[in-house]
N, C-alpha and C positions, 0 to 999 in steps of 0.2 A: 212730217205731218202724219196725222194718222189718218191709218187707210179705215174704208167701209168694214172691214172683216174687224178691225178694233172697234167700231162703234157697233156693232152687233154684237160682241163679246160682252160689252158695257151694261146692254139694254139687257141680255142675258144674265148678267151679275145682280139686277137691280132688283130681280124676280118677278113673281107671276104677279101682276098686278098691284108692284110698286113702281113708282117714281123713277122714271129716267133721266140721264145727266141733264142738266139745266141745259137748254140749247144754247149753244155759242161760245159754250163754257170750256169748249175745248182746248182753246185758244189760251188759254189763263197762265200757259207757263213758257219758257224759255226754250228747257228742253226739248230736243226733237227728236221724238220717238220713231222709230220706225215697226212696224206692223205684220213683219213677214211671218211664217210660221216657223222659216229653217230658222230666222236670228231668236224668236222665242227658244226654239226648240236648244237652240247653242247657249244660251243665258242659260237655262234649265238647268245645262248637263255644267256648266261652269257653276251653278251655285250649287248643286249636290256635290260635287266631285275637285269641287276647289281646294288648291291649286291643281292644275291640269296642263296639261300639253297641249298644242294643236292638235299632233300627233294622234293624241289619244278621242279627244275630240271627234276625231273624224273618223275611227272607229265604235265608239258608243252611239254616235247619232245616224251612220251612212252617208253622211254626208262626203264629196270629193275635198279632196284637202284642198282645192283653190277655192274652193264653196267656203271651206273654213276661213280660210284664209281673207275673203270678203268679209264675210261677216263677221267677224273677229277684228278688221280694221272698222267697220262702223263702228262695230260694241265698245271699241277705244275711243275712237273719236267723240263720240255719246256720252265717252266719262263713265260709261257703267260697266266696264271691266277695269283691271289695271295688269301689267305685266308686275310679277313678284318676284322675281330671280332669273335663275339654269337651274336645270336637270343635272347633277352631278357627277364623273364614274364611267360614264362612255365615253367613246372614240368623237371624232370629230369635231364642230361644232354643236358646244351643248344646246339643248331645245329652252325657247322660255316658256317661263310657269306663267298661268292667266289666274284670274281671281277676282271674284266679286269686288268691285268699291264698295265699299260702306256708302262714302260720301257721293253717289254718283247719284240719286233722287230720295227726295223723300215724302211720306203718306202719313196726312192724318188719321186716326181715327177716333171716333165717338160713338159712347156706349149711354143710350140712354135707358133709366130702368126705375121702376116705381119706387126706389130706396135710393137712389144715387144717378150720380153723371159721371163720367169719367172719360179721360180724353187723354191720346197720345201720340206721340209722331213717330215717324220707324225710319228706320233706314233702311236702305238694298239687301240687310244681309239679316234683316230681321229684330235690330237690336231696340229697345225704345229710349229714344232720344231725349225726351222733355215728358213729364208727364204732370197732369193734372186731375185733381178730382174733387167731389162739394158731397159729404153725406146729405141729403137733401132728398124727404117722403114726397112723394106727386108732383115733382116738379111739372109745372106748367109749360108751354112750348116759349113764353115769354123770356122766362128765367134760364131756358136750356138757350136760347138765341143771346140772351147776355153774359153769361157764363162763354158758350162759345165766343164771342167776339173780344171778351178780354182775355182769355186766354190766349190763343191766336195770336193777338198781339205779343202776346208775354214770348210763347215761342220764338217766334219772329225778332224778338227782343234778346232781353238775358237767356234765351234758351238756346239761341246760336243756330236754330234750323234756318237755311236760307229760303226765301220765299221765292225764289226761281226757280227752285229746282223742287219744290210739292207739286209732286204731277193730279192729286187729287184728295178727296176727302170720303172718306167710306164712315155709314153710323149704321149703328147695328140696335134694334131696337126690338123690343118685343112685340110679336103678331098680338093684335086685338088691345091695343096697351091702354086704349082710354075705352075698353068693355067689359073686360075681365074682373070681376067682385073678387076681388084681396079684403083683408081687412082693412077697416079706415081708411078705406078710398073715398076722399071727395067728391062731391057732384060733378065739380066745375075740371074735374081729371077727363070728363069725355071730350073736352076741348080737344084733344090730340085724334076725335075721330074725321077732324075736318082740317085737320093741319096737312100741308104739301111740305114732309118732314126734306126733302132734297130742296126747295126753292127754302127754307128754313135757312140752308148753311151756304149753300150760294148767294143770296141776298148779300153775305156778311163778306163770304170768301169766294169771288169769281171762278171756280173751278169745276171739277167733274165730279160729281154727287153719286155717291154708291149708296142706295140704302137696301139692306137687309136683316132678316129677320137676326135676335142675336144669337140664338144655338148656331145657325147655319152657317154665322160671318165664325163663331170660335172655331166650329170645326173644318171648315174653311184654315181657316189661321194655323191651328195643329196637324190639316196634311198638309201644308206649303212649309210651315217653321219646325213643327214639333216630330215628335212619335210617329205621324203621316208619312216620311221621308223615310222610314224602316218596315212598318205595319200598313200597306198600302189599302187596309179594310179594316173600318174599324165604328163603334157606335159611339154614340160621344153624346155624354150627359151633362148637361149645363143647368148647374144649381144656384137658382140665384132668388130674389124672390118669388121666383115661380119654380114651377121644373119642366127646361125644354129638352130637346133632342135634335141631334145632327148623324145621318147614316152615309161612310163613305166607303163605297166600293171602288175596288181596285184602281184606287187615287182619284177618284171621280165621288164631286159630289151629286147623290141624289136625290130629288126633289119630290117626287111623284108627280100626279096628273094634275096639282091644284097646286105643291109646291107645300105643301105641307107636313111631308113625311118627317118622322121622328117625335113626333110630340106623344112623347110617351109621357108626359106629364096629366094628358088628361083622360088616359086609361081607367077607369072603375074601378074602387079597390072592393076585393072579393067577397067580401063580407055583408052576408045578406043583410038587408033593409039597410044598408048604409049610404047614403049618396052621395059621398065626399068623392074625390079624382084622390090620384097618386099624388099632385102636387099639395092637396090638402094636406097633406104628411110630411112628404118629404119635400121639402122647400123650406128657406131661410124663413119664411113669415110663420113657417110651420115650427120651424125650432122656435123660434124665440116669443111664439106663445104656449111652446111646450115649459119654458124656462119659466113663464111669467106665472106658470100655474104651480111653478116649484118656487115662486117666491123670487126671481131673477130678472128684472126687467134690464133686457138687453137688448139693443136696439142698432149696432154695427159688428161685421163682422171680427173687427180686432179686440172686441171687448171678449168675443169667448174665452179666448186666451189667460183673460183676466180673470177667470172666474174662481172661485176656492173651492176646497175639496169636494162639499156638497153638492155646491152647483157643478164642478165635473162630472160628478156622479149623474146628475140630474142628464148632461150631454150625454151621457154614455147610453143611458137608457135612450134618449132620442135616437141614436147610433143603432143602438141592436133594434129598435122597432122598423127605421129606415131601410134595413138591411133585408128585414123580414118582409117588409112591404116590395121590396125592389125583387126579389130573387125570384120571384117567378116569371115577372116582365123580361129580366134578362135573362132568363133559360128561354126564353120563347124567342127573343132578338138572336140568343145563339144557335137556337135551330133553326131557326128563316133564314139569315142571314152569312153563317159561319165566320164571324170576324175573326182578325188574329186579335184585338183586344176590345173589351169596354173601358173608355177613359172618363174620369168624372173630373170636371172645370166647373169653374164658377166662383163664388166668392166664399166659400168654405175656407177655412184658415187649412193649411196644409197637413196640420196632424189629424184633424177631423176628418179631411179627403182619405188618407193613406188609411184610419181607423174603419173608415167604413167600406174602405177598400176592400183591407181585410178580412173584415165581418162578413161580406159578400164572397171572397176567396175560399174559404173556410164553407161556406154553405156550397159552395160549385163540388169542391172537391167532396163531397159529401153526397154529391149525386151527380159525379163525375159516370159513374157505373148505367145509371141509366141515357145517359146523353149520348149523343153519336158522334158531340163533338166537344171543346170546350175551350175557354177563353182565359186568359186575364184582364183581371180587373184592377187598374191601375189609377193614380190619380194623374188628367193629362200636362205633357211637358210644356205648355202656357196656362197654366191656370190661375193665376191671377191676374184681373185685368184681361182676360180672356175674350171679352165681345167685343175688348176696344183695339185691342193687337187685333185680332182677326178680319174689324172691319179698316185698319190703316194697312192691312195685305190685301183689300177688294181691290183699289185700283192700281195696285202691283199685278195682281189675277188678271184683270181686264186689258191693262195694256202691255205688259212686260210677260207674262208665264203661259205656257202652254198647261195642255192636263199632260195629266204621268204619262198618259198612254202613248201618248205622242214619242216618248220615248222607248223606243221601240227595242232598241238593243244595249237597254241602261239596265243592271242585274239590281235588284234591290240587295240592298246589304241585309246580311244574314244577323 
């Protein structure tokens, strides 16, 4: 069962004045979790450091080796570890190896977003199993509830996830999503300001409802899967039709006093009499009306790809303005903050990410001299499909992962 300290975990994931798991809904899988902090704490050190020892085990954590040894027989019994071998080369009886199951639970997740839905299921070690998605402008909460439930099925179906073993469903959605004036937003888009976006996917799917913002669930997602696991500090820019922000220090996400920190998207850009934010710029709806003005109507991110020499040209210039617009924001995020990196996710095709990476690299080191400190800017290691990995890792976070810190005697790899 899960204990009180995993449902406080949950309501904690759900954030500052969203939606908590649907009540009752706990109940919805097979699986039986257990909720300690040392068996979090022992998953943790087994899935960074997989394969592993008891042995060792019980040196990275503090824990006594009969302590290991307990909880090491739940985490099998549980199906969420597996033994992988012997330790080879020594005296005695060799020690066995321990290791994440893939197949021991699996996590929805869904990304909803004023250009698109996207939806995907994960497994224990991070991988995504089944994925789904509809390019689709404003989708309404109608269409996102039928969309999810045939999908789910399909899962369920020819996608081979077992529905006993989904301990939950995380969606990761943008703050303010039916307030925000994008271009071509419909009236009938402020529907989403009175939608109970968690009773939404429990209705369909009886289980534990994460909902979070989607910067917060990607970067979320990138220190449990990605970069996170190396760079235990880091800023995280999620470029998507808007542009949000996710800030995590030393493996910890933080939220501020309202739970809004990082929305560097809607920063003032410096340019007097101008009223536009940073995302007026720098955002998907911002390139592809930069394109439309060069004669490109592009309207998904895989079409940039497709573009011919002109129109690359045309990206390129959206690229060095982006870069120019962003470099001050992130000298400032690097002096407040000192991260070991700025990562940029979202639905940018990948040469775009790394171009503008660049472009930003290039301007740091240029005024590497004046800074006290300085970063790389990389593109992050889930970036596509970013808000939907991140939110099918909420209820891995909530019931299965402790934070880094917890890990007290785990050296981060160099």
């Amino acid at each position: 069962m899960i204990d009180g300290r995993m449902k406080q975990d949950a309501h904690h994931l759900s954030g500052a004045g969203r939606s908590s798991p649907a009540e009752g809904s706990f109940s919805g899988t097979n699986l039986e979790l257990a909720g300690g902090h040392n068996q979090r704490v022992t998953l943790q050190a087994i899935r960074v450091k997989s394969p592993i020892t008891r042995v060792d085990l019980a040196e990275m954590t503090g824990l006594t080796a009969p302590a290991i040894a307990n909880i090491t027989k739940r985490l099998l019994e549980e199906d969420l570890i597996a033994e992988v071998g012997r330790v080879r080369g020594g005296r005695g009886q060799p020690p066995k190896m321990l290791a994440i199951n893939a197949d021991g639970c699996f996590s929805i997740g869904v990304n909803i977003d004023r250009d698109h839905i996207t939806m995907v299921a994960l497994d224990l070690v991070g991988r995504v199993r089944a994925r789904a998605t509809r390019e689709i402008d404003y989708a309404l909460p109608s269409a996102v509830g039928k969309f999810f439930k045939k999908e789910i099925d399909s899962f369920f179906g020819k996608g081979g996830i077992p529905r006993s073993k989904v301990i939950g469903v995380g969606v990761a959605v943008p703050d303010d999503l039916g307030r925000v004036a994008l271009p071509h937003r419909p009236a009938n888009y402020a529907a989403w300001n009175d939608v109970n976006v968690a009773s939404l996917f429990s209705d369909i799917l009886p289980l534990p409802v994460y909902v979070e913002n989607d910067a917060t669930a990607a970067a979320v997602g990138e220190m449990q899967f990605g970069h996170g696991l190396k760079r235990p500090s880091f800023f995280y820019m999620l470029l998507t039709s808007g542009l949000g922000g996710g800030l995590v220090i030393d493996g910890a996400y933080i939220r501020g006093a309202s739970g809004r920190s990082g929305e560097i998207g809607f920063l003032p850009l410096r340019a007097k009499k101008d009223a536009r934010t940073l995302q007026d710029v720098v955002s998907l709806s911002a390139l592809y009306e930069h394109l439309a003005a060069s004669g490109y109507e592009v309207s998904t991110p895989h079409a940039l790809e497709k573009l011919d020499e002109p129109g690359q040209a045309a990206l390129n210039e959206w690229i060095g303005a982006a870069a120019r617009h962003l470099i001050e924001p992130i000298i400032s995020v690097i002096c407040l903050i000192n991260p070991h990196a700025v990562l940029i996710g979202g639905r940018l095709p990948s040469f775009v990410s790394d171009a503008l990476a660049d472009k930003l690299n290039n301007a740091l080191a240029k005024r590497a001299d004046e800074l006290p400190a300085t970063c790389v800017v990389e593109r992050a290691a889930i970036a596509e499909d970013a808000p939907a990995v991140g939110a099918a890792i909420l209820p891995f976070s909530a019931q299965l992962f402790p934070t880094r810190s917890a890990l007290l005697k785990t050296a981060i790899p160099a």
